[in-house]
N, C-alpha and C positions, 0 to 999 in steps of 0.2 A: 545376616553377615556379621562376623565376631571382628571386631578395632579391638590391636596391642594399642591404641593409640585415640584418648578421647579427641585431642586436636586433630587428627586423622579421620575423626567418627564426622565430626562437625563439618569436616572441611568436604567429605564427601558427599554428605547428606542437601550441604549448603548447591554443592554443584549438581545433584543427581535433579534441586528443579526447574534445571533448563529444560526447555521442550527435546521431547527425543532422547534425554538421554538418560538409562537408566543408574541403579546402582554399580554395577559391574561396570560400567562406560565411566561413569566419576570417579571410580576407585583408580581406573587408569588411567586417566587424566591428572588425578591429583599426582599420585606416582608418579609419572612424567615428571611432572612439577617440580616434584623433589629432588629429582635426577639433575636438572637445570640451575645453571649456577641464579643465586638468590637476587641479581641485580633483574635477570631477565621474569624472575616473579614480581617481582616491585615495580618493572617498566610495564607490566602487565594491568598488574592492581590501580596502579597511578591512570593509566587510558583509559578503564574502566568509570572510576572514580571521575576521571576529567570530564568522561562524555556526560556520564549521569546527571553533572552538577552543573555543565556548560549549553548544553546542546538545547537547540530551540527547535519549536512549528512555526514554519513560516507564516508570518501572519496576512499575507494573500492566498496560500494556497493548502496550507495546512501538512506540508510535505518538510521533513526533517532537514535541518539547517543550523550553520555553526552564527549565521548573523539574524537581522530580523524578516527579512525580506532574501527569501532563496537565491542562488544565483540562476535556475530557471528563469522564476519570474523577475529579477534581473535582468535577463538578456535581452537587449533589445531587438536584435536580430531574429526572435520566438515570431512569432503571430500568437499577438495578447486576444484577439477576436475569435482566435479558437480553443475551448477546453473539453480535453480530458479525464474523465471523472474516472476514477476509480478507490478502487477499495482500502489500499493502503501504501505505503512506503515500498512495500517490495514489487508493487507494480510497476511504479513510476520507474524501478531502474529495468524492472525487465520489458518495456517498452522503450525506454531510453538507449538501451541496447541493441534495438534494432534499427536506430539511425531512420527511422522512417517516419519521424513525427515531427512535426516543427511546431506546434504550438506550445500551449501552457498549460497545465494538470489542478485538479481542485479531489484532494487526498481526503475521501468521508470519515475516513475511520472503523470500518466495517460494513455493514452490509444489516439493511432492517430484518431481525430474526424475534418473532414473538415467540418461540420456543426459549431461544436466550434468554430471554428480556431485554432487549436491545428493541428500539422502538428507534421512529425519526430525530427523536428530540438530544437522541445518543450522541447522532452523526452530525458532523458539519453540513447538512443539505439546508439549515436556513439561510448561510452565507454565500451559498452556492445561490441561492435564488435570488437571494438580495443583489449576485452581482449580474445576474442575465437581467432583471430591473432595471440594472443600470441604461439597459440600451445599447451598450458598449461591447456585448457578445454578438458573436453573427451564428455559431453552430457548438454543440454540447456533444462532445460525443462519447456513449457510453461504454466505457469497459469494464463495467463488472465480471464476475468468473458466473460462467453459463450453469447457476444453479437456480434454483427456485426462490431461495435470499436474495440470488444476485438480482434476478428478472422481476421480482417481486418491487427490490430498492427502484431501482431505473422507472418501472410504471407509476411508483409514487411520485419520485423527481418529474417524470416527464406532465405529472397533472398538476402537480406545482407549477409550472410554466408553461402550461398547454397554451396559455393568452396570450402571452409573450410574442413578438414576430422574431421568433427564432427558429435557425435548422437543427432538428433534434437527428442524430445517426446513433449506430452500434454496431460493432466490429461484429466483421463478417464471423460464421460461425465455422469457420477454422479448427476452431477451438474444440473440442469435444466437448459434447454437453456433460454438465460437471467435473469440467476440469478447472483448477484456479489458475487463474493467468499467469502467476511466476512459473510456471511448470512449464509454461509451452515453450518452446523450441523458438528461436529469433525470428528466424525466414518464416515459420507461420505465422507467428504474432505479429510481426512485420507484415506481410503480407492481409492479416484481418483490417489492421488498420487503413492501410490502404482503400480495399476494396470494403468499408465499409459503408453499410445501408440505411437507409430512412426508419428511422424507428418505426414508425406507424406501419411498415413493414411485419416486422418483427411480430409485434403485435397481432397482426391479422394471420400470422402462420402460426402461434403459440395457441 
C-alpha cells in the first residue's frame, strides 16, 4: 500500500494493530479521522490517553475499574459468598447483561494454555484460592468458555480446593462447545447460569 503521506503511513500502520483490523480497515478509519473536525480527534486521543494512564484491576477481583476496589465488589446488595470465575473482563459484562447473576466475579486473566506459555502462575488463580481459604466463600462457579484451556483451567482450580468445604458448579453447557462466552446470546448465557451444575458432574461426562 503506497502513503502521499509519511504521517498518514504512521498513523495507519499505528491503527492496523488493533485486533481485527486490517490495513485497508485503518486507512479508513484514519480517513474518517481526518474528515472530523480536529477537537473530536483530541477528545478521542485524550480518553485514550486517560484510560491508559488511569484505569485500575480491582484489587478483590481483578475485573477493570476506575477506583481500587470495583463497584461490583462494592455492592453490598451482591452475595460476596458466591463467585464467578471467569476468563476476562469481557465476560464479566456479557453475564452482567444478563441480569441473572447476583453474586461477585474473580477475572483470571486467561485461561492455562501450555501451547501459549501461559501456565497457572500467569493467572490470578493463587488469589482465588487464597480467598475460598478464607472460609468466607460458600460456592465457585465456573464460566470459563467450553474449550479444552477453558475445562483444562477449571480442573486445575477445582484440585486447588478440592479440601476446601466448598460448592464447586459450571454453567450449564448452553454454550456450544467451543464457543467463548462473550459470543453467546443473553437469554442463553443467562439461562446457563441459572441452571448450572456440580462440577464433579461435568467431570464424570468429559
Amino acid at each position: 500500500m503506497e502513503f502521499s503521506s509519511k504521517l498518514l503511513e504512521k498513523a495507519v500502520n499505528e491503527m492496523a494493530q488493533l485486533p481485527g483490523i486490517g490495513k485497508r480497515t485503518a486507512l479508513r478509519l484514519v480517513l474518517h479521522l481526518l474528515k472530523q473536525p480536529v477537537e473530536q480527534t483530541q477528545f478521542l486521543s485524550q480518553a485514550l490517553t486517560t484510560m491508559r494512564e488511569e484505569i485500575k484491576f480491582c484489587k478483590s477481583c481483578h475485573n477493570i475499574s476506575d477506583v481500587e476496589v470495583c463497584e461490583i465488589c462494592n455492592n453490598s446488595a451482591r452475595n460476596h459468598k458466591i463467585i464467578c470465575v471467569v476468563e476476562d473482563v469481557r465476560d464479566v459484562m456479557a453475564i452482567e447483561n444478563t441480569n441473572q447473576f447476583k453474586g461477585i466475579y474473580h477475572v483470571l486473566g486467561g485461561k492455562i494454555s501450555p501451547i501459549d506459555g501461559v501456565g497457572p502462575s500467569q493467572l490470578t488463580i493463587n488469589s482465588l484460592v487464597e480467598k475460598v481459604k478464607t472460609g468466607t466463600i460458600e460456592e465457585l462457579i465456573f464460566a470459563l468458555s467450553s474449550t479444552m484451556e477453558g475445562d483444562t483451567t477449571n480442573f486445575y482450580i477445582y484440585k486447588q480446593i478440592k479440601e476446601c468445604e466448598i460448592k464447586t458448579s459450571t454453567i450449564a453447557r448452553g454454550i456450544a462447545v467451543g464457543d467463548e462466552l462473550e459470543y453467546a446470546d443473553e437469554v442463553t448465557l443467562g439461562r446457563s447460569i441459572l441452571h448450572r451444575v456440580p462440577f464433579e458432574l461435568s467431570i464424570n461426562k468429559s
